[in-house]
C-alpha positions as a Markdown table, in Angstrom:
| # | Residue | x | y | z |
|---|---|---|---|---|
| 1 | Unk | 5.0 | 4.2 | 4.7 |
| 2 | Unk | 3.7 | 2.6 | 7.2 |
| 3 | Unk | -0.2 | 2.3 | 8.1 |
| 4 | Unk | 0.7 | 4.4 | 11.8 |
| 5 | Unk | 3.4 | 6.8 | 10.2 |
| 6 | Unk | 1.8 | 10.3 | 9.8 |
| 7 | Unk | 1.2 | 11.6 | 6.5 |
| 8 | Unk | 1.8 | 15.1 | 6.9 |
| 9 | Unk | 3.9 | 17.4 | 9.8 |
| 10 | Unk | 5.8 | 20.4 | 10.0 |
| 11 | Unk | 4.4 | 23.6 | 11.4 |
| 12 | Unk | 4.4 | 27.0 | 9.4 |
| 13 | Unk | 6.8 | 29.3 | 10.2 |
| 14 | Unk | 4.3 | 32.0 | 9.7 |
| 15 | Unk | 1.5 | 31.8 | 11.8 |
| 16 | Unk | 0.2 | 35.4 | 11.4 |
| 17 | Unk | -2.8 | 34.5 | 9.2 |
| 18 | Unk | -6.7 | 34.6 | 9.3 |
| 19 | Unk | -8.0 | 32.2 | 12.5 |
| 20 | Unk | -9.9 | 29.2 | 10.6 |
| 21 | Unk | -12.4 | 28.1 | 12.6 |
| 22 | Unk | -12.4 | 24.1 | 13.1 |
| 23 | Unk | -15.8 | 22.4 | 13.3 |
| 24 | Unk | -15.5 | 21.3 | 16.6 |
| 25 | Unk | -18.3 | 18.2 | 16.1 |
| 26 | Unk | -15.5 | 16.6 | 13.8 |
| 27 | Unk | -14.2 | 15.1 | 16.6 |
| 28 | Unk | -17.6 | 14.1 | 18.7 |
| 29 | Unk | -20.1 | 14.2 | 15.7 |
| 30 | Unk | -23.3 | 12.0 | 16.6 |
| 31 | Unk | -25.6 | 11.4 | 13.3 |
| 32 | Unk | -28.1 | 10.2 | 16.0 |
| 33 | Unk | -27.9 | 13.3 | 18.1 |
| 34 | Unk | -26.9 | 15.9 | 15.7 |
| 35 | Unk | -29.8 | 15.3 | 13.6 |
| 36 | Unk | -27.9 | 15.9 | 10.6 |
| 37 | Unk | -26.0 | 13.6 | 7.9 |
| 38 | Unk | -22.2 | 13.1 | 8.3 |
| 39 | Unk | -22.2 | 12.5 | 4.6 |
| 40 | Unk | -20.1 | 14.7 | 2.3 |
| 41 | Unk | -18.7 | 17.4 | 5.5 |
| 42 | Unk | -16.0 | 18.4 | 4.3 |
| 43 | Unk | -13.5 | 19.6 | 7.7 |
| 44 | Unk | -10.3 | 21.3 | 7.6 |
| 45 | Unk | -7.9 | 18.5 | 9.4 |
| 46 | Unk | -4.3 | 19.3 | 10.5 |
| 47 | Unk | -2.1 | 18.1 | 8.0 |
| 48 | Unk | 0.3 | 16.0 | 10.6 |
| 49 | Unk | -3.1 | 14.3 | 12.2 |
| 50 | Unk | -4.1 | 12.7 | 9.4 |
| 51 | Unk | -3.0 | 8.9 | 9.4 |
| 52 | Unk | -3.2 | 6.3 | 6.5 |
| 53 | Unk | -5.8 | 4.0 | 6.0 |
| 54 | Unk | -5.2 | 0.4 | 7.0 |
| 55 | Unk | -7.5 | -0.5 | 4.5 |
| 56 | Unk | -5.1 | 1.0 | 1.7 |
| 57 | Unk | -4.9 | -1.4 | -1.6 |
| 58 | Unk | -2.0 | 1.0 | -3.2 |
| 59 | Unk | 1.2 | 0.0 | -2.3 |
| 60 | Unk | 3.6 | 1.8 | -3.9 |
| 61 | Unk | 3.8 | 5.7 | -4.3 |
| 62 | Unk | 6.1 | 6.6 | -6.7 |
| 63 | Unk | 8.2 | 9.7 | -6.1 |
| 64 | Unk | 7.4 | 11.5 | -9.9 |
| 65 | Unk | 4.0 | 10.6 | -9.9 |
| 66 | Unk | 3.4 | 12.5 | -6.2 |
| 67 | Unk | 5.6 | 15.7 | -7.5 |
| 68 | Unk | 3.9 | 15.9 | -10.6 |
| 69 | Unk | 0.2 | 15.2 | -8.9 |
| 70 | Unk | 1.7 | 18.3 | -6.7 |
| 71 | Unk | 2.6 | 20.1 | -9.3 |
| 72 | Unk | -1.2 | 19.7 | -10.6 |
| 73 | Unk | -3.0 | 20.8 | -7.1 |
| 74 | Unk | -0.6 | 23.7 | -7.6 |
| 75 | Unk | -2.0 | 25.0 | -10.6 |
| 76 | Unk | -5.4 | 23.8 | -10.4 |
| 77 | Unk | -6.4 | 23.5 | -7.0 |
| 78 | Unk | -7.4 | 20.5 | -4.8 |
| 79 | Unk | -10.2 | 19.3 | -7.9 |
| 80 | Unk | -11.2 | 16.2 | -5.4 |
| 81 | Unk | -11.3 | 16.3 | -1.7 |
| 82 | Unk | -9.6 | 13.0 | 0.1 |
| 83 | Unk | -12.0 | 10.9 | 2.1 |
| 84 | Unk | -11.8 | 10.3 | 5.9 |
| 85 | Unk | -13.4 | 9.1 | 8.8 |
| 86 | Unk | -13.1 | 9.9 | 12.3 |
| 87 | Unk | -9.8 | 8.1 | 13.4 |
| 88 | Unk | -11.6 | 5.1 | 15.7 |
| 89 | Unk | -8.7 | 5.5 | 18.7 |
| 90 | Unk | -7.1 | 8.7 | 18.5 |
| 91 | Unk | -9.2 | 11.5 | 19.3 |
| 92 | Unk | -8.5 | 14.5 | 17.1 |
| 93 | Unk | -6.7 | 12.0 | 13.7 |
| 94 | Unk | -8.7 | 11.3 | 10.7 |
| 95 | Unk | -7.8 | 8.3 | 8.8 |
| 96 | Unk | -7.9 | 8.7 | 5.4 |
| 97 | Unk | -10.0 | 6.4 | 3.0 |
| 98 | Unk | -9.5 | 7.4 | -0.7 |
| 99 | Unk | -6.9 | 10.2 | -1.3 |
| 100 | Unk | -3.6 | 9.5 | 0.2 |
| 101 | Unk | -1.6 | 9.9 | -3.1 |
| 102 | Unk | -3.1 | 13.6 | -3.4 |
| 103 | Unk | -2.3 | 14.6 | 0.6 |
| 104 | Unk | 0.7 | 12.6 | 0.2 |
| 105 | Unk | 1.2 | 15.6 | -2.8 |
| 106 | Unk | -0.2 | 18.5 | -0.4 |
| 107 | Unk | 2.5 | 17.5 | 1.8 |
| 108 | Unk | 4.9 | 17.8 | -1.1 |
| 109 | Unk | 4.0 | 21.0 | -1.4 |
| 110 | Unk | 4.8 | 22.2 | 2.0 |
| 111 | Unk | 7.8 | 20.8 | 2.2 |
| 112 | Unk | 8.9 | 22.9 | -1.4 |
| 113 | Unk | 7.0 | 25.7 | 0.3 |
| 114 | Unk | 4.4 | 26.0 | -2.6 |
| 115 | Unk | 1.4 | 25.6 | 0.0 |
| 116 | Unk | 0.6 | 29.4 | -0.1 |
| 117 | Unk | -2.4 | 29.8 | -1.7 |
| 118 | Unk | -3.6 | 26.2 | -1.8 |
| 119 | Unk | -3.9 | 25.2 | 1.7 |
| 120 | Unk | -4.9 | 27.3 | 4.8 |
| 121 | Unk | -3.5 | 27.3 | 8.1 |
| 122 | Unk | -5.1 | 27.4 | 11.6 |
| 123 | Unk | -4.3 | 30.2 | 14.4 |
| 124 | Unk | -1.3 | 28.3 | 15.6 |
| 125 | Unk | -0.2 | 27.9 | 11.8 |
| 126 | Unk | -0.5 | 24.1 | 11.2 |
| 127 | Unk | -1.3 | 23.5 | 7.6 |
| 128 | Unk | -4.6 | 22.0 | 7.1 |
| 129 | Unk | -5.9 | 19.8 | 4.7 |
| 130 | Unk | -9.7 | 19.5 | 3.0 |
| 131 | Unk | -11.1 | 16.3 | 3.8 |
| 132 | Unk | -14.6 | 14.7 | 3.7 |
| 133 | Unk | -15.6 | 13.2 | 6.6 |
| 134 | Unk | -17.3 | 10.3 | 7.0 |
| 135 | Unk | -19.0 | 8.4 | 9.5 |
| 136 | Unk | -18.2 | 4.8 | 9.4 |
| 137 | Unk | -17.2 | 1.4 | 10.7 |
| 138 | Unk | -14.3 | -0.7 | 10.0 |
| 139 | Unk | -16.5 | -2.8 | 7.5 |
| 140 | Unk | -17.9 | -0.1 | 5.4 |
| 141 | Unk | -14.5 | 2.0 | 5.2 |
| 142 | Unk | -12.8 | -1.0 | 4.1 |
| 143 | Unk | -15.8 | -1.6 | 1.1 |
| 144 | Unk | -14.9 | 2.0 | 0.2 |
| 145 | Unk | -11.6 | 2.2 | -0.1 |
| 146 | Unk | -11.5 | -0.9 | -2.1 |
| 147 | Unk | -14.4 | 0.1 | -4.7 |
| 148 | Unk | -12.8 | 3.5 | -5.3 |
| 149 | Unk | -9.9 | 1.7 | -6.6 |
| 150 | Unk | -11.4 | -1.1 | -8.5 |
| 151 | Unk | -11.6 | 1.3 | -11.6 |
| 152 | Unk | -8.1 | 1.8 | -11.3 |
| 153 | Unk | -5.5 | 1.1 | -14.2 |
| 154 | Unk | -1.9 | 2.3 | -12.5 |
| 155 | Unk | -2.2 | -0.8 | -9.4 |
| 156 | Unk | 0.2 | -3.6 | -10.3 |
| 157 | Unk | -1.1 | -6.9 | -10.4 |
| 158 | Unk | 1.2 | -7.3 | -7.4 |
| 159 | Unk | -1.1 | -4.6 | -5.6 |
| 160 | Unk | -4.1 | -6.2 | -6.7 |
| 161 | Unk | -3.0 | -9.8 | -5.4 |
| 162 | Unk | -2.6 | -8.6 | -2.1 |
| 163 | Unk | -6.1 | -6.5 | -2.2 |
| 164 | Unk | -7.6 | -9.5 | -3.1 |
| 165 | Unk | -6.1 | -11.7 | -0.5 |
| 166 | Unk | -6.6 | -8.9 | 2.2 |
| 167 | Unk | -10.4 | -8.5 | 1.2 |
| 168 | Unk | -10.7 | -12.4 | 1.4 |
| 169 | Unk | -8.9 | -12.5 | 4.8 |
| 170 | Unk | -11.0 | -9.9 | 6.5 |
| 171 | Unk | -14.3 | -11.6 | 5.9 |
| 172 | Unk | -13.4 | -14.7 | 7.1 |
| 173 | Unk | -12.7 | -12.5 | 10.0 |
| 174 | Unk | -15.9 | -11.3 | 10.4 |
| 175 | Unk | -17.3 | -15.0 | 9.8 |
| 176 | Unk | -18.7 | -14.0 | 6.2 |
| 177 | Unk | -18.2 | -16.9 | 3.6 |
| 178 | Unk | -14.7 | -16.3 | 2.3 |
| 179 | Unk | -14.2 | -19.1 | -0.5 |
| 180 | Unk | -12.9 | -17.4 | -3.9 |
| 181 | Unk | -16.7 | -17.6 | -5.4 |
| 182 | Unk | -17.7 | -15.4 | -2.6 |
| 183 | Unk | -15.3 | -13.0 | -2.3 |
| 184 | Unk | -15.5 | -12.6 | -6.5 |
| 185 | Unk | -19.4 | -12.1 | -6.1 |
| 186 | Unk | -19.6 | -9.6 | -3.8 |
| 187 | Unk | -17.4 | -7.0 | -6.2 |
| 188 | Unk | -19.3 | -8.8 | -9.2 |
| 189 | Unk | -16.0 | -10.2 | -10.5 |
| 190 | Unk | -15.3 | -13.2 | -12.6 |
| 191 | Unk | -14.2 | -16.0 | -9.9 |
| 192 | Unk | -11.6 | -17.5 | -12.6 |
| 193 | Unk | -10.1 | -13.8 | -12.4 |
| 194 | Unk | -10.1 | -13.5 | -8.8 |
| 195 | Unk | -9.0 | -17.1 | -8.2 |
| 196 | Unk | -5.8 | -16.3 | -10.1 |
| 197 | Unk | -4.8 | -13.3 | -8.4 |
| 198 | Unk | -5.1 | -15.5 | -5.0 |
| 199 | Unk | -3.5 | -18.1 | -6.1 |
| 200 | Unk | -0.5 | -15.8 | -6.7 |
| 201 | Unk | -0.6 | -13.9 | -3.5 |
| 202 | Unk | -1.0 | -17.3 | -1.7 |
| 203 | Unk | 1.9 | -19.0 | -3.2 |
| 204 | Unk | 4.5 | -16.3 | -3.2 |
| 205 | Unk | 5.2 | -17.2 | 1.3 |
| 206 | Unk | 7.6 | -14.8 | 3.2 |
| 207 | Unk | 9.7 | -17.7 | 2.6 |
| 208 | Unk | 10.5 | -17.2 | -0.7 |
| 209 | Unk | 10.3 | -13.2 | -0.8 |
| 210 | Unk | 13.0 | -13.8 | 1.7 |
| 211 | Unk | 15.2 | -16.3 | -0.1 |
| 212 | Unk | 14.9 | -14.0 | -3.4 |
| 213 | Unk | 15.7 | -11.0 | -1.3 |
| 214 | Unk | 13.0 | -8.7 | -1.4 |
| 215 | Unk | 11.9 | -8.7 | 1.9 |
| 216 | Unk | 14.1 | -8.4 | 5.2 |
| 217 | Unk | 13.0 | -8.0 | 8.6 |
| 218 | Unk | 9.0 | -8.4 | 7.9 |
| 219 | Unk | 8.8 | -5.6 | 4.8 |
| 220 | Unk | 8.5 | -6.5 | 1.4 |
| 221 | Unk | 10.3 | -4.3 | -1.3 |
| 222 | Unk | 6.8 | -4.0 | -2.8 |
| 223 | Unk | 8.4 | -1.2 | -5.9 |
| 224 | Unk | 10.1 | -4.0 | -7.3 |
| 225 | Unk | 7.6 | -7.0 | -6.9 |
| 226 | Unk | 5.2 | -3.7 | -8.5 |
| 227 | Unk | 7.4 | -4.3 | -11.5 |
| 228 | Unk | 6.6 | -7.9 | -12.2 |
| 229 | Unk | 3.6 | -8.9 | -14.8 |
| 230 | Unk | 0.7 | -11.1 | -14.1 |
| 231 | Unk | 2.1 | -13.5 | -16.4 |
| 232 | Unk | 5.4 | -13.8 | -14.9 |
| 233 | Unk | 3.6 | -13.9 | -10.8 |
| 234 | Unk | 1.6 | -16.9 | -12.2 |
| 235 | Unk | 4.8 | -18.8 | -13.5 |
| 236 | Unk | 5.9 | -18.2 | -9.8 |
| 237 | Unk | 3.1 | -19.0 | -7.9 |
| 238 | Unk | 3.3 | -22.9 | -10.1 |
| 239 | Unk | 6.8 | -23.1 | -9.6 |
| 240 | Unk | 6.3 | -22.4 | -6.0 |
| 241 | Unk | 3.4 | -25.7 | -5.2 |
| 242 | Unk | 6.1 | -27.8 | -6.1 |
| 243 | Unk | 9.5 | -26.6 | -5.5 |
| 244 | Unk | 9.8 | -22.8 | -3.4 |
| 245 | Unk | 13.4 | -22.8 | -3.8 |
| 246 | Unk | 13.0 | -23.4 | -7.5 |
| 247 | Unk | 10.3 | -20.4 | -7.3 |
| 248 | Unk | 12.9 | -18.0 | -5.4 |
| 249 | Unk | 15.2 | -18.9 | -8.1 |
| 250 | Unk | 12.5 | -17.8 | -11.0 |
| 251 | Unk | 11.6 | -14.7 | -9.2 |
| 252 | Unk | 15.0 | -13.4 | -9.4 |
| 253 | Unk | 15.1 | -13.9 | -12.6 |
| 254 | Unk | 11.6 | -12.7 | -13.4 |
| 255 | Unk | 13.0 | -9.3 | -11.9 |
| 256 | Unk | 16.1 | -9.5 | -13.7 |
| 257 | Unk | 14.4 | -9.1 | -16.9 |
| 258 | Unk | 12.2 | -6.5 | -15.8 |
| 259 | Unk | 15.8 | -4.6 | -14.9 |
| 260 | Unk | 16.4 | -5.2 | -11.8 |
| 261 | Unk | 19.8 | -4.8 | -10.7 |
| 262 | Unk | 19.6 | -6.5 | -7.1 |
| 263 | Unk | 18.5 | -9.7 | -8.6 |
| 264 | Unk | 20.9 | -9.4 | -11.3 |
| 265 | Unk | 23.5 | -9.5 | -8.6 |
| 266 | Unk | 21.9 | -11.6 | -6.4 |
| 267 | Unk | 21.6 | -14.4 | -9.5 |
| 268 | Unk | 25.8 | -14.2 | -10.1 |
| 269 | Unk | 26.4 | -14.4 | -5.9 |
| 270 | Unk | 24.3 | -17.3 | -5.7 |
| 271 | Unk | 26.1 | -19.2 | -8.5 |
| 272 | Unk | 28.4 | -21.8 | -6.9 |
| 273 | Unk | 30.6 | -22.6 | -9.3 |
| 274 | Unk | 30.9 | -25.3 | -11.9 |
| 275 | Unk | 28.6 | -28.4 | -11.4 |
| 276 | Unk | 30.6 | -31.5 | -12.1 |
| 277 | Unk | 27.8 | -33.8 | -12.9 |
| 278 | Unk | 26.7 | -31.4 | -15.8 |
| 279 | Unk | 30.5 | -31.6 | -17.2 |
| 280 | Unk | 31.9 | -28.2 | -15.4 |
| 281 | Unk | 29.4 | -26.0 | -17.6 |
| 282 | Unk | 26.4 | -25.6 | -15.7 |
| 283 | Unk | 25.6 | -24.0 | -12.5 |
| 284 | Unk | 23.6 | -24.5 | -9.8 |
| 285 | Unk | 21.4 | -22.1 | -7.6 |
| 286 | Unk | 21.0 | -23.1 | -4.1 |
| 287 | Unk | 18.8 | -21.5 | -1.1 |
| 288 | Unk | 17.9 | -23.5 | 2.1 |
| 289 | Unk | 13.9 | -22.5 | 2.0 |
| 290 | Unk | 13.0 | -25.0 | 4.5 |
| 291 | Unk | 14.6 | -22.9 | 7.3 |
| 292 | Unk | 11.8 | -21.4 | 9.6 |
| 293 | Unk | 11.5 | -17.8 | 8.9 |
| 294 | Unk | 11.5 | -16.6 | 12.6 |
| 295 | Unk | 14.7 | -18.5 | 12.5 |
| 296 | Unk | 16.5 | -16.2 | 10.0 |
| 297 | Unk | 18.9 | -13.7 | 11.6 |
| 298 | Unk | 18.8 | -9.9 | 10.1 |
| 299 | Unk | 22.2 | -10.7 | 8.2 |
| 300 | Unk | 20.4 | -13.7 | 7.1 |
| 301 | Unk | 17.6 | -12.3 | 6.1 |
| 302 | Unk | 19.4 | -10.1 | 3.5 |
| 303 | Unk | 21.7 | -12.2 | 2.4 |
| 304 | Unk | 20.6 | -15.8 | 2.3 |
């Protein structure tokens, strides 16, 4: 999903229920003028007006880890409440911080009409969703969604590579020091660690996700890259300073052993036949990664 695609949407077919009362402040709270903390308010937010965080380190939801999370809020209840903010450009939105696995599961359970019971509904009978809402700036929502998922265990290395190169990138946006020693000290993280994980991210261009087929038209397949050990993205990432087509090559097979079927294929397609200066046995794999990628067609991006 994209970071503008809405999370949640369908409207009740049943709207004879209790009237919830919104809060109307969510929408034009002032901590200055209120007089009162936005801290820990938890609001009842349409379900379909609640938008991902752009901030978001997870980048892969898998399909039976949101039905069984669903299956939990539906015998248990919501235990934790998502995190939002006020949505900085759309009036009305919240964009989530923490928490879009679980409303991604709340909107699983609509759509297997199982909400009953869990979720209420407003007088027009829109589902809504529990969230705390939070009041804060680009900066500080991007700190929190990132330290509520450095204790986490189920992000790929892949993930993590990219968190790590997005966290770098945004402060040198913001003009704060950005080298790998700063970036590692202000989570308290080894820099050796941290290093690494760039170094990966870094090294594996749009270039050669394209040449090894897992990304077409500006998306990468991120479930299969998900798939990969660290071990295995740092044997890419030093193939790739010295020869990228080499490193496409070693990424397909990288997935291969991990199962994957697409570069299984992709391997025996890109074979060209018997090599005649290796005696007819051997054969060569051959990409052309030195073509621009805003060059690449859509049929080339898929199949070159």
């Amino acid at each position: 999903m994209s970071g503008k695609a809405r999370l949640g949407a369908g409207r009740a077919q049943a709207p004879a229920v209790r009237r919830e009362d919104l809060d109307d402040n969510m929408t034009s709270y002032d901590p200055d003028a209120d007089g009162r903390s936005a801290e820990e308010r938890v609001r009842n937010v349409r379900l379909d007006r609640i938008e991902p965080s752009p901030f978001q380190i997870r980048r892969v939801f898998p399909e039976r880890e949101i039905e069984e999370l669903a299956d939990s809020i539906r015998a248990n209840g919501l235990v934790h409440h998502p995190k939002g903010r006020i949505h900085p450009s759309r009036p009305g939105w919240i964009e989530l911080m923490p928490g879009e696995m679980r409303v991604r599961a709340l909107q699983r359970l609509v759509e297997r009409g199982e909400a009953e019971g869990v979720l209420r509904r407003d007088a027009q009978g829109y589902w809504l969703a529990p969230i705390v809402v939070v009041a804060v700036d680009d900066e500080r929502a991007e700190a929190i969604v990132f330290a509520e998922n450095e204790a986490r265990t189920d992000l790929s290395p892949w993930e993590w590579a990219l968190a790590w190169q997005q966290r770098r990138d945004r402060r040198a946006e913001r003009d704060q020091p950005a080298t790998v020693r700063d970036v590692a000290a202000a989570h308290s993280k080894p820099h050796t660690t941290v290093g690494e994980y760039l170094r990966v991210a870094d090294a594996l261009t749009p270039e050669i996700l394209v040449a090894a087929g897992v990304m077409a038209n500006g998306a990468v397949d991120h479930s299969r890259m998900a798939r990969l050990p660290f071990s295995a993205l740092k044997g890419i990432a030093v193939a790739a300073i010295h020869d990228p087509a080499g490193a496409a090559e070693r990424l397909l097979q990288e997935l291969r052993r991990v199962g994957d079927r697409a570069a299984a294929e992709r391997l025996r397609s890109a074979s060209v036949g018997a090599n005649p200066l290796a005696g007819g046995g051997k054969q060569s794999f051959q990409i052309n990664i030195r073509q621009p990628l805003p060059d690449l067609t859509p049929q080339q991006a898929t199949h070159y």
